[in-house]
C-alpha positions, 0 to 999 in steps of 0.5 A, a space after each residue: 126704525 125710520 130710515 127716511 133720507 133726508 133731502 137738503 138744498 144744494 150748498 147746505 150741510 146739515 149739523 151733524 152729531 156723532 152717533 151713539 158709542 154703543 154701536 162700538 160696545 155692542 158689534 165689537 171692532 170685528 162686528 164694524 168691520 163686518 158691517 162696513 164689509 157688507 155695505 161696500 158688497 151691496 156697493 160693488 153690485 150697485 148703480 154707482 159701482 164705478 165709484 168703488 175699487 173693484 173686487 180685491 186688494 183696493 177694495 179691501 183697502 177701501 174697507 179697512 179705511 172706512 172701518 177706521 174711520 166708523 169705529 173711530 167716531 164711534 168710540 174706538 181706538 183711532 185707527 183713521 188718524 193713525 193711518 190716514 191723518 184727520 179725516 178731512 173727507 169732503 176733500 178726500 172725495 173731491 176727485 169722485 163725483 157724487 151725486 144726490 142720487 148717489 148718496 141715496 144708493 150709498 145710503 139704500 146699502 147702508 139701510 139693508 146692512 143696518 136693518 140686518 142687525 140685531 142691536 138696539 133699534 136707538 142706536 141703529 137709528 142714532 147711526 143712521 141719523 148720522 150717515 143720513 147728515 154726513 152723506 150729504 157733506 159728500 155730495 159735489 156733483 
């Protein structure tokens, strides 16, 4: 796995392809939600903590839309448009203000949950190649 992150020049957005589908087949709705789950946990201990919901009700909430989404790109049923319209997200993440430094500790969290499964490295890594782009489109501060 190379789970290098990507530095671009601010203003650039880097072409972006969904990641493979089969990271749906293989960990299963409950498997994406999990992942996700995991992920906002190491976010709720990280440096940019303040930028999440904390622990209970929002934070769950938080999750399941982010789930939503993550299953939704990868080939599952379309839960974000049906709960939250189409996913215009560098307009849903404008009020927060992201850093590049954020994203690396948004993207180190991903990294740890990822390295944590056991799926095929190809599709972690497709996955990866797609958080390491997207994660730059949120960048705003």
């Amino acid at each position: 796995m190379d789970y290098t992150i990507n530095t671009y020049p601010k203003g650039f957005r880097p072409q972006v392809s969904l990641p493979d589908k089969a990271l749906y087949t293989l960990l299963t709705e409950e498997g994406m939600r999990k992942m996700v789950s995991n992920h906002y946990d190491l976010l709720s201990k990280s440096s940019i903590a303040r930028l999440f919901p904390p622990e209970g009700e929002h934070l769950e909430e938080a999750k399941k839309h982010s789930a939503d989404f993550f299953i939704q790109i990868c080939g599952g049923p379309d839960y974000f448009n049906q709960n939250r319209g189409e996913p215009i997200l560098v307009r849903r993440h404008q009020s927060f203000r992201i850093t590049a430094e954020g994203r690396v500790v948004w993207l180190e969290c991903y990294k740890q949950v990822l390295s944590e499964l056991d799926i095929d490295d190809a599709v972690k890594q497709s996955f990866w190649d797609y958080l390491n782009k997207f994660s730059h489109w949120m960048v705003n501060a």
